[in-house]
N, C-alpha and C positions, 0 to 999 in steps of 0.2 A: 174926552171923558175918562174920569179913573178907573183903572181896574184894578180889580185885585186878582193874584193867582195863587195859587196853594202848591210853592215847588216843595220839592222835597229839600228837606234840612235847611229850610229858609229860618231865619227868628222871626218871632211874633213881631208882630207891629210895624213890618218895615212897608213903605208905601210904595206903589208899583205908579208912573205916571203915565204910560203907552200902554197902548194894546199892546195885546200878541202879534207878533207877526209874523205876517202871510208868506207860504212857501210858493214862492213866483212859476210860474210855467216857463218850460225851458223848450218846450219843442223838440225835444231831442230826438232823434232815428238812433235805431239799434242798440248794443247793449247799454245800460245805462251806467256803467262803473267799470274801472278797469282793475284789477289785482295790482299792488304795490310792489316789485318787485326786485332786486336791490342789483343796482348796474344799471338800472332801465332808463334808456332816455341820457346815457352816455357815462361816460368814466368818474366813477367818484374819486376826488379826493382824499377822501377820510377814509378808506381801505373799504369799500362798499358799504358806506351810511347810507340809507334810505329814507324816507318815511312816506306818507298819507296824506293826502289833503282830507281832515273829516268833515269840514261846511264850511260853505260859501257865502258872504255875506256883502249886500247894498242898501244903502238909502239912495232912495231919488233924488233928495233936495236935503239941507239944511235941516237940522231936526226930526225929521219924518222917521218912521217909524222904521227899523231894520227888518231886511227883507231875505229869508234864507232860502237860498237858488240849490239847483242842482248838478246846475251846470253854468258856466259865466264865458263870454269873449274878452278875453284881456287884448286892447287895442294900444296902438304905441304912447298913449296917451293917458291910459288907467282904463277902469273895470267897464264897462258898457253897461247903463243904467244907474251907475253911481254916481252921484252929487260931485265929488271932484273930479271926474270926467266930461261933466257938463257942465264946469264953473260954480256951483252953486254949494261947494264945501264952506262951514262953517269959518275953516282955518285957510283960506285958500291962495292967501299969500304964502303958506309956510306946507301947502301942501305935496301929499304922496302920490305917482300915481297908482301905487298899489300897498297894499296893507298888510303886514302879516304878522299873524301872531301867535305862537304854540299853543296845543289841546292841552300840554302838561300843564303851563300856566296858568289857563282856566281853572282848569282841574284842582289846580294846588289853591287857588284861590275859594273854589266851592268848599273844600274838605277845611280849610282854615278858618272859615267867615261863616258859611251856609249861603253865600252870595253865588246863584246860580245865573250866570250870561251865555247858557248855553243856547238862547234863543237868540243871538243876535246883536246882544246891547252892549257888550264891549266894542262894538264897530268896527273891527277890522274886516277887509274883506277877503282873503285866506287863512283860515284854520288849519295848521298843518300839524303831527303828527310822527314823532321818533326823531326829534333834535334836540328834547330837554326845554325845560321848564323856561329858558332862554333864548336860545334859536344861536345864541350868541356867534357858533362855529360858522351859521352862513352868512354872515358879512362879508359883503367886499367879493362872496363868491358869485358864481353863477348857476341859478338854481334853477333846473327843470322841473316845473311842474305843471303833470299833463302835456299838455302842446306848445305853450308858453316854457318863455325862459324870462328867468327873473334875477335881478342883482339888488339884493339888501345893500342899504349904501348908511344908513344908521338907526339907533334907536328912535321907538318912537314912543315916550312915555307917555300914560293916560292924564287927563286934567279933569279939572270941576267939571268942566261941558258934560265929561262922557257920564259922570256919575250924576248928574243933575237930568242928564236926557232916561237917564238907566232908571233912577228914582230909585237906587241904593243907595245909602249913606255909607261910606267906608272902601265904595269900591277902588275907587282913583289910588286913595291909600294900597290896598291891598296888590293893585296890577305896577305897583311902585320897580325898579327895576326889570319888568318881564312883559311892559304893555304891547308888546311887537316891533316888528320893524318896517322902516320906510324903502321901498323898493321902487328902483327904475325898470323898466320894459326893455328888455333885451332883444328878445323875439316874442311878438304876438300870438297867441293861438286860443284851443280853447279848453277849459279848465273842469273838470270836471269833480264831485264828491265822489271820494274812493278813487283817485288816480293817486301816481308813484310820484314820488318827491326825491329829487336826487342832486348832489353835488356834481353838474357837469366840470366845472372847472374853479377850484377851490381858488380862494386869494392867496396869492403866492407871496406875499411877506408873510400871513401868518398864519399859513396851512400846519407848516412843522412845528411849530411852537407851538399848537393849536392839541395838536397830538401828542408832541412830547407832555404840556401840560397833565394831558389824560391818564396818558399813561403812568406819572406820577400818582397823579390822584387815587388811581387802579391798587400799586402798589403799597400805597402808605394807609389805603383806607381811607382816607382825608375826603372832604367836598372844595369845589371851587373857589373862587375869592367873589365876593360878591361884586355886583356890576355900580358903577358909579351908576347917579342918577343924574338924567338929562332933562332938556327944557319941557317945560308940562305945556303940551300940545295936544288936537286932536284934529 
């Protein structure tokens, strides 16, 4: 059944086609978040880059409604409780077993459209937090996050699917170059909101260029080159 929601900085008339969705029970013991802390979780790369995981995100099945966790098991195989972990992803010949996408790109996405997926319906299932509206510098790396260790291996651009399960019009548009990236499972463990995100071991063909780039950018006051765009998947 439709709902409608009243987010902030939404435009009139746009149609919502899912409910809300439900923040899943994690069973967690002890504290529930860990401080983000920059080195944590092994030697960066990029001169102590860090960031955050801010929300965690599954569908069960195919369509179904996303579901923000507080905590998740990333298994050698993708998310525990996710749809492409259990075979039953929409895209599942062409699938991830992990998903990630930056808070900045959201973000830049809400503040440009008033398209708010802070509930979940961009569908990725790690939200992280201090790598840029891109993520672009963890390719190829190896990224600790939480207890898990994770290698972005390429982009993962949004399609009609997402913005047709989302019931935005515009959004696929919008997450166009920045929809996240496709990661393999390096080491399993378990993932928490509000744990540290860090470059253990950066990609070494294009750690230095990666930096030198920056530090041009730094200098000149300039921004990046924008990212080509990749095959429209979800």
């Amino acid at each position: 059944m439709a709902v409608r929601a009243g987010l902030a900085g939404r435009a009139p008339g746009r149609r919502r086609l899912l409910r809300a969705p439900r923040v899943a029970e994690t069973g967690r013991s002890g504290p529930s978040r860990r401080d983000a802390v920059s080195g944590e979780g092994g030697a960066s790369g990029e001169g102590g880059a860090s960031g955050v995981v801010r929300s965690l995100v599954t569908a069960p099945e195919a369509g179904a409604s996303p579901e923000l966790r507080e905590a998740v098991s990333i298994r050698p195989d993708g998310v525990e409780g996710d749809r492409y972990r259990s075979g039953d992803g929409h895209f599942e010949l062409d699938g991830c077993a992990v998903t990630l996408v930056a808070a900045e790109a959201l973000d830049a996405v809400r503040a440009e459209t008033g398209i708010d997926v802070s509930d979940g319906r961009h569908r990725r299932n790690v939200v992280v937090e201090g790598f840029g509206p891109e993520a672009d510098d963890l390719l190829e790396a190896t990224v600790a996050v939480g207890d898990a260790r994770l290698r972005p291996t390429r982009r993962r651009p949004p399609c009609a699917r997402v913005e047709e399960l989302a019931g935005e019009a515009g959004l696929a548009s919008a997450l166009r170059n920045r929809g996240g990236l496709c990661c393999d499972v390096v080491e399993p463990g378990r993932v928490a909101v509000g744990d540290a995100v860090t470059v253990a071991d950066p990609d070494p063909r294009t750690a230095g260029d990666a930096i030198a780039a920056r530090l041009r950018e730094r200098s000149e006051g300039g921004s990046g080159p924008s990212d080509p765009s990749g095959d429209a998947t979800d």
